[in-house]
C-alpha positions in Angstrom: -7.1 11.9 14.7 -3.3 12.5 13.1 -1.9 10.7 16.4 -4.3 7.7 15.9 -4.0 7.3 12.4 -0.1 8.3 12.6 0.2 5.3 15.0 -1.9 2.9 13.1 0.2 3.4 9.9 3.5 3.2 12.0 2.2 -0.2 13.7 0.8 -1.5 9.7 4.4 -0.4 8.5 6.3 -2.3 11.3 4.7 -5.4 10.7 4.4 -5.5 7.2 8.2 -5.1 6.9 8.1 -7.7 9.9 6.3 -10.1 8.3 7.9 -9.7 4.5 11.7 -10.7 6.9 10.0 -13.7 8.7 8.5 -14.9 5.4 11.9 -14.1 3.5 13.6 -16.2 6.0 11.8 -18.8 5.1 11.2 -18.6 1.7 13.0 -15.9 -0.6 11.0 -14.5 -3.0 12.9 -15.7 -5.7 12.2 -19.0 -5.2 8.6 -18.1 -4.2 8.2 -17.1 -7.7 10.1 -19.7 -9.0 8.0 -22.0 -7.0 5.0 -20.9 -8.5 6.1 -21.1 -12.0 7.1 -24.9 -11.8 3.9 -25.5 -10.1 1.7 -23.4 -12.1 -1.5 -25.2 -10.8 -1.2 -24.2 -7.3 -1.1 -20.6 -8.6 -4.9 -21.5 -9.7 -6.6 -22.4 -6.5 -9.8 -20.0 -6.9 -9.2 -19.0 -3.4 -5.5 -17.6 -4.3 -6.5 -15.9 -7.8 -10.1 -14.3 -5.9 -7.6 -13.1 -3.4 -5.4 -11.4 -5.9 -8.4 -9.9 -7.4 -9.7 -8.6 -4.5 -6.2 -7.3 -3.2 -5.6 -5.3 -6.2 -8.9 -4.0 -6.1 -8.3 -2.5 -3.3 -4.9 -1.3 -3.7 -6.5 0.7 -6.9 -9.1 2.1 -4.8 -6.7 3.8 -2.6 -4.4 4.7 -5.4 -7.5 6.4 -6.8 -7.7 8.5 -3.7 -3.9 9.4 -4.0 -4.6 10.3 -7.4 -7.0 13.0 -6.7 -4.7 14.4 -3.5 -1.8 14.2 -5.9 -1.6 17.0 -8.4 1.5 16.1 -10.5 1.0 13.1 -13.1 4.8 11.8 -12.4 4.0 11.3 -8.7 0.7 10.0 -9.3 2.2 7.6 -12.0 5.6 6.7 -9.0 2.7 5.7 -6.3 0.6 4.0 -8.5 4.2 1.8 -9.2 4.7 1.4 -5.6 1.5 0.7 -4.3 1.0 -2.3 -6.9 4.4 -3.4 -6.3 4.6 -3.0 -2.4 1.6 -2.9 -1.3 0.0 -1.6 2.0 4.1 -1.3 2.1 3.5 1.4 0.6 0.1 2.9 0.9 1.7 2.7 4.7 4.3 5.5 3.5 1.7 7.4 1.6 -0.4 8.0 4.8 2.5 8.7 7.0 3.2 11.2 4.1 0.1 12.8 4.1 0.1 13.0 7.6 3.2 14.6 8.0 2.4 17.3 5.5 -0.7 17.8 7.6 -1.1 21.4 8.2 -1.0 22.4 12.3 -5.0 21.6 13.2 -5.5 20.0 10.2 -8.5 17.7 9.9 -10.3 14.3 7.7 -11.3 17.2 5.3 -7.5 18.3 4.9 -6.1 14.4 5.2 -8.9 13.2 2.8 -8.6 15.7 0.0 -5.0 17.2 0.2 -3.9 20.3 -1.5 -7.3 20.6 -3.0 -8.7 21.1 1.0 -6.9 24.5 0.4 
């Protein structure tokens, strides 16, 4: 299990990065943003604005699950930054995280509930 899931979140890291160069290439993110404030109305295609919803749902609905492995209020406060502002970035980093500090024969119940497995 920590092999397979270390791998996924190594191959989801890799091409997230990837992807966020290629796109950056392209089109930096300043202008991106800049784009999208001259041209407000793109910025409300329903399609675009259900898939912001739905992205940020589900970027709180993993946050909520770091929340509850997290103990300390700063940290779950610093992910909670990160995840909203990088994205499966960095819900990416939290996993390889949690797998790391994966005790020796550790298991889903340790992974899924953290210290409080204990």
């Amino acid at each position: 299990m920590k092999t397979g899931l270390t791998l996924f979140s190594l191959a989801a890291l890799a091409a997230l990065v990837g992807v966020s160069i290629w796109a950056t290439q392209h089109v930096g993110i300043a202008a991106a943003l800049r784009d999208l404030v001259d041209h407000p109305t793109a910025a409300f295609n329903p399609w675009f604005v259900a898939t912001l919803f739905d992205t940020y749902f589900a970027f709180l609905w993993f946050w909520l699950w770091v929340a509850y492995r997290e103990t300390n209020w700063a940290l779950r406060g610093l992910w909670l930054l990160l995840i909203c502002g990088l994205g499966n970035i960095a819900m990416a980093l939290y996993m390889l995280l949690a797998l790391w500090r994966l005790p020796a024969g550790g298991g889903a119940r340790e992974l899924l509930l953290g210290p409080r497995a204990a």
